[in-house]
N, C-alpha and C positions, 0 to 999 in steps of 0.2 A: 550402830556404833557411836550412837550418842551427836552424830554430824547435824547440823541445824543445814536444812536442806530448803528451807521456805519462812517466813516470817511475814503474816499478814494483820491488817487491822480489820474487822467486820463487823459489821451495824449490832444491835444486839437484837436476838431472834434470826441473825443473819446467818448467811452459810459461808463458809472457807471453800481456798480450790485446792485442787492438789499441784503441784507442782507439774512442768512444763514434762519433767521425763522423770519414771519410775525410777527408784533406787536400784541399784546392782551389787550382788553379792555371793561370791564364791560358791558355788557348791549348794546355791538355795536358786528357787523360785519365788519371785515378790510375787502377794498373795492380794495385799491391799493393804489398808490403813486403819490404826482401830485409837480410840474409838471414833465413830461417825463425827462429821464435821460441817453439821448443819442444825440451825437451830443453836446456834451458840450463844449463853447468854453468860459465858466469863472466859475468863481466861483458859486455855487448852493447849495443852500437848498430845498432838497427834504422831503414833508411830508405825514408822512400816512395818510389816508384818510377812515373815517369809516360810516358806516350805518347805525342807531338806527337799533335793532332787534326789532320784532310787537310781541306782547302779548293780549293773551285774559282777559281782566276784566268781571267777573260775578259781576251782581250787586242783593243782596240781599235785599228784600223790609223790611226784619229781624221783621217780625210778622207771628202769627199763622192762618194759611187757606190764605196768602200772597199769590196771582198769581205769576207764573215768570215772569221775565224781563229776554229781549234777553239779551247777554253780548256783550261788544263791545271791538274792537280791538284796542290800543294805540300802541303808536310806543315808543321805550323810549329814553328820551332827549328831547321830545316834551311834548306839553298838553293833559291833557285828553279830555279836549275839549265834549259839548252832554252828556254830564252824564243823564241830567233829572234834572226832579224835583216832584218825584211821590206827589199824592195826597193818602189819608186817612181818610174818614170822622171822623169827632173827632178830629184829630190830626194835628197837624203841623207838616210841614217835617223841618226837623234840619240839614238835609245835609249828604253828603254820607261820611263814615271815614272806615278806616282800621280797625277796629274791630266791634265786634255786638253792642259793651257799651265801653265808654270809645275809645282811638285809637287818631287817627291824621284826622281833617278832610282835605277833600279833594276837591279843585274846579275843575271847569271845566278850570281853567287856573295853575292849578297845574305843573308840569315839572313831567311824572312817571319817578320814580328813584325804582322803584322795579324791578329787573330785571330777573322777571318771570310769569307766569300767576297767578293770584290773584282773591281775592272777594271783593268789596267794600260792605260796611252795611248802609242802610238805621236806620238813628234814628229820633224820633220823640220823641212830647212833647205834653199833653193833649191840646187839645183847650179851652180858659176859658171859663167858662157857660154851658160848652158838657157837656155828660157823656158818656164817650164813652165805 
């Protein structure tokens, strides 16, 4: 996030160090530092470098005698990307959101920004003419 974390001076052909303790960052794993910081013969900016952390999403089909659905794995900072799109006879599907009613919904081109394992809710809406 652009935070000046260390500031050193080093001989030239010299090596840099890294800082006393890794950076920390929501929803990532620090991975390391790029580029290398040895052998430096000007000036450099060295930056940390992180990993989305993987999460399980259970996807709730959020009705009664509902089969399950597997849950599938997101990475976060990426899409969820494969959600689906269950069927219902009677119903429409409405789309998968963060709550069983009401909530945020959610695409398959979403960005997860949850940064832990979760349940997405299936909602629906009567089909007109059914009775479901």
């Amino acid at each position: 996030n652009s935070t000046l974390l260390k500031e050193e001076q080093v001989t030239y052909g010299g090596s840099a160090t890294a800082p006393a303790t890794n950076p920390t960052r929501t929803g990532y794993t620090f991975s390391g530092w790029s580029p290398a910081y040895n052998n430096i013969t000007g000036n450099l900016t060295v930056t940390a470098q992180y990993t989305g952390n993987q999460y399980t999403v259970a996807r709730n089909l959020n009705y009664s005698g509902a089969p399950s659905l597997s849950s599938i794995t997101v990475t976060f900072g990426s899409q969820y990307d494969n959600l689906g799109s269950p069927t219902r006879s009677g119903y429409n599907f409405n789309g998968w959101f963060t709550s069983a009613s009401g909530g945020t919904r959610i695409y398959d081109t979403t960005i997860v920004s949850t940064p832990n394992n979760h349940t997405l809710y299936a909602q629906w809406s009567s089909s007109p003419g059914c009775n479901p």
